[in-house]
C-alpha positions in Angstrom: 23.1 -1.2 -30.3 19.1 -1.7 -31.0 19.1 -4.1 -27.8 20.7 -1.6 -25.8 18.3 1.0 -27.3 15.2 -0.5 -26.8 16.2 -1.7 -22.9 16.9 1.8 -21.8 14.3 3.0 -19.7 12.0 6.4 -21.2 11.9 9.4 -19.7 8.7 8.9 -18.2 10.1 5.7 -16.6 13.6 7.8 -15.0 11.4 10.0 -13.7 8.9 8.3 -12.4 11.9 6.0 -10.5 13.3 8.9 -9.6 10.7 10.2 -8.0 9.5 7.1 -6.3 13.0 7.1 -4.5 12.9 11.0 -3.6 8.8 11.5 -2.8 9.0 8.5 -0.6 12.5 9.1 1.2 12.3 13.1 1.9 8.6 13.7 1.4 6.5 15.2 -2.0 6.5 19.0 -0.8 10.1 19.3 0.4 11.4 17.6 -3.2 11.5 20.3 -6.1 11.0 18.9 -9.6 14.2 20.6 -10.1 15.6 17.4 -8.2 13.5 15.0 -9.7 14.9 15.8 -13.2 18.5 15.5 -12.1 18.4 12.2 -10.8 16.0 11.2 -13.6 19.0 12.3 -15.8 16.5 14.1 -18.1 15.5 17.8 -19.5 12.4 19.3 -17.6 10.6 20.0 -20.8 10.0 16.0 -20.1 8.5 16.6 -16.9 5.8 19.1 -18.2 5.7 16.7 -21.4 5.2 13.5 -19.5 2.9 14.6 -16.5 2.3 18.1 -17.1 2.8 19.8 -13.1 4.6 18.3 -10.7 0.9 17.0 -8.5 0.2 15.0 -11.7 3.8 13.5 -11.0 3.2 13.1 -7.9 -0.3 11.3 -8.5 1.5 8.9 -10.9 4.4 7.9 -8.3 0.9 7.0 -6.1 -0.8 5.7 -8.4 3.0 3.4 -9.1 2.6 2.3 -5.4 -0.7 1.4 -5.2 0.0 -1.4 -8.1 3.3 -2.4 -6.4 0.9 -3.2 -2.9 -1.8 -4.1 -4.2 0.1 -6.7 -6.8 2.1 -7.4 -3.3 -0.9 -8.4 -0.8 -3.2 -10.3 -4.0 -0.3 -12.5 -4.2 0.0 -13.3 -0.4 -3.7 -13.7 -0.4 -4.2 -15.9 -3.1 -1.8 -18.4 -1.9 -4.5 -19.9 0.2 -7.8 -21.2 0.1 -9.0 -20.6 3.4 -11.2 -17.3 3.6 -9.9 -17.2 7.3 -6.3 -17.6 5.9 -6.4 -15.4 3.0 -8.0 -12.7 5.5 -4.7 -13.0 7.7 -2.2 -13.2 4.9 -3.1 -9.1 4.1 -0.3 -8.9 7.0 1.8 -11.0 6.0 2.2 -8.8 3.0 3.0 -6.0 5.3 5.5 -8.0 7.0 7.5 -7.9 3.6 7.3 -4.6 3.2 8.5 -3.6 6.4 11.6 -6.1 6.2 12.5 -4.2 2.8 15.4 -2.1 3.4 14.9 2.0 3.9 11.1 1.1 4.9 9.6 4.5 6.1 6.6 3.9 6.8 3.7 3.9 4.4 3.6 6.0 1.3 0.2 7.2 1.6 -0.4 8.3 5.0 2.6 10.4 4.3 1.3 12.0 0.9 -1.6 12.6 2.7 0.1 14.2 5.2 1.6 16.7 3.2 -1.7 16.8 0.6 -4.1 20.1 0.2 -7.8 19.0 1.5 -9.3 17.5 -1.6 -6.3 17.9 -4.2 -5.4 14.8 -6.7 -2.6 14.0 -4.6 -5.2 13.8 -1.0 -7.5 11.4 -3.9 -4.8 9.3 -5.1 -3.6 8.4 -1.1 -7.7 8.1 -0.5 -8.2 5.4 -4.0 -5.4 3.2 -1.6 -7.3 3.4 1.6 -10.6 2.8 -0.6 -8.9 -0.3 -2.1 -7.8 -1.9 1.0 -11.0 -1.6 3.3 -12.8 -2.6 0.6 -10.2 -6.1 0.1 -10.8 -6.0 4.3 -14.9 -6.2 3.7 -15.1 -8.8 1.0 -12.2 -11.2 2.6 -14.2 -10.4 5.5 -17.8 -11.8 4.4 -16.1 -14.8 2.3 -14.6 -15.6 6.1 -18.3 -15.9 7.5 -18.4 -12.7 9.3 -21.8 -11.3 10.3 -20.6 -8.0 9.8 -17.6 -7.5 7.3 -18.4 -4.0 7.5 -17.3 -3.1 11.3 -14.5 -6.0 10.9 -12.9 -4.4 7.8 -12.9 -1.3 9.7 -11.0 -2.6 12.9 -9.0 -4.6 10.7 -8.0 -1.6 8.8 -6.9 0.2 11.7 -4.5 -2.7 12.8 -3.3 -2.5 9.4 -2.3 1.6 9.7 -1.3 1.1 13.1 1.2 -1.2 11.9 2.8 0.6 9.1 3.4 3.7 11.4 5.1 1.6 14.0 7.4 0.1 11.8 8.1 3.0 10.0 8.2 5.3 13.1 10.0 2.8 15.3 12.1 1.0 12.8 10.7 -2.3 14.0 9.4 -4.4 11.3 8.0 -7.4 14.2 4.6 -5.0 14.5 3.3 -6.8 11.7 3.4 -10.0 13.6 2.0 -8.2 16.4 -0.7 -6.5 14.4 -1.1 -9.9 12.0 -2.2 -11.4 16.2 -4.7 -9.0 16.9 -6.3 -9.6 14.0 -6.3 -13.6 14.2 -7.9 -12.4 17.8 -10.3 -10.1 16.3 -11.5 -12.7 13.2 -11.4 -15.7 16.3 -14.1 -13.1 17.8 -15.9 -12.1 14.8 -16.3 -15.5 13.8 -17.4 -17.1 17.3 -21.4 -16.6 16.6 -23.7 -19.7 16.2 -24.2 -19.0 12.7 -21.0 -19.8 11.5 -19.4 -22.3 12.4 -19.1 -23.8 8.8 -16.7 -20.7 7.9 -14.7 -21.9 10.8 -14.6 -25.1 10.1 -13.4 -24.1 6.5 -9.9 -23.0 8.3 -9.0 -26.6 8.8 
């Protein structure tokens, strides 16, 4: 019994799974906490309790997914040595996500979406963005590139582009294509005089 006991997820935990299921499938204006608490299998005083408004709750399921990708894309990234490698392997992260059944596209372009201009739930969506260009710049400079600045930014894009096409056109081979055009865009930034060590280091 105190096995079983202590396993059982908290309330906090049901409803933040519960959440993560319904925000992310239907959208986080068009779910009512009303529905939240039902599948969480909970009473709503542990809503208020827990995360005090439903936007807080909403932050939190965010804030959830942000760990879940960024712990997803560090570990795709530190499998390899090469800056010119580790650069590339940020899409092969995304092609794991989109090959995960019920993949909609991604989480924070659709909060954002549905997000009041400058609310907690418009910051948590902007901390991902914030955390990925800035991954983008710094692989970007360890790869030798003379400006890590303007590649992380066209790196970026390839990077949204691709999670709305495989979310929009339930095709999860546009990280492949995206994970090209950025081999092709590194292959480019990388082509100067001046570094030729950092390509060298892809060998």
């Amino acid at each position: 019994m105190t096995t079983r006991s202590a396993a059982r997820p908290t309330a906090r935990e049901r409803l933040l799974a519960a959440a993560d299921e319904l925000f992310y499938r239907e959208g986080v204006r068009s779910v009512g906490i009303d529905r939240v608490i039902e599948q969480a299998g909970v009473a709503k005083a542990s809503l208020y309790n827990a995360f005090g408004s439903k936007e807080s709750l909403v932050c939190a399921y965010l804030e959830g997914r942000h760990a879940k990708s960024a712990a997803r894309i560090t570990r795709h990234v530190e499998r390899w040595d090469s800056p010119y490698d580790r650069l590339l392997a940020v899409f092969d992260a995304q092609s794991e996500q989109f090959a995960e059944p019920g993949y909609r596209g991604c989480a924070f372009v659709r909060a954002s979406a549905e997000a009041h201009p400058g609310d907690q739930v418009e910051r948590a969506a902007e901390a991902f963005r914030t955390w990925i260009r800035g991954l983008f710049t710094d692989l970007a400079r360890e790869a030798g590139a003379s400006d890590p600045a303007v590649l992380a930014h066209q790196l970026h894009l390839l990077y949204d582009g691709g999670g709305v096409s495989a979310g929009m056109d339930r095709d999860p081979s546009a990280a492949t294509v995206a994970r090209a055009a950025a081999a092709t865009l590194l292959d480019a930034a990388l082509a100067g005089p001046d570094t030729d060590s950092s390509r060298a280091d892809r060998s």
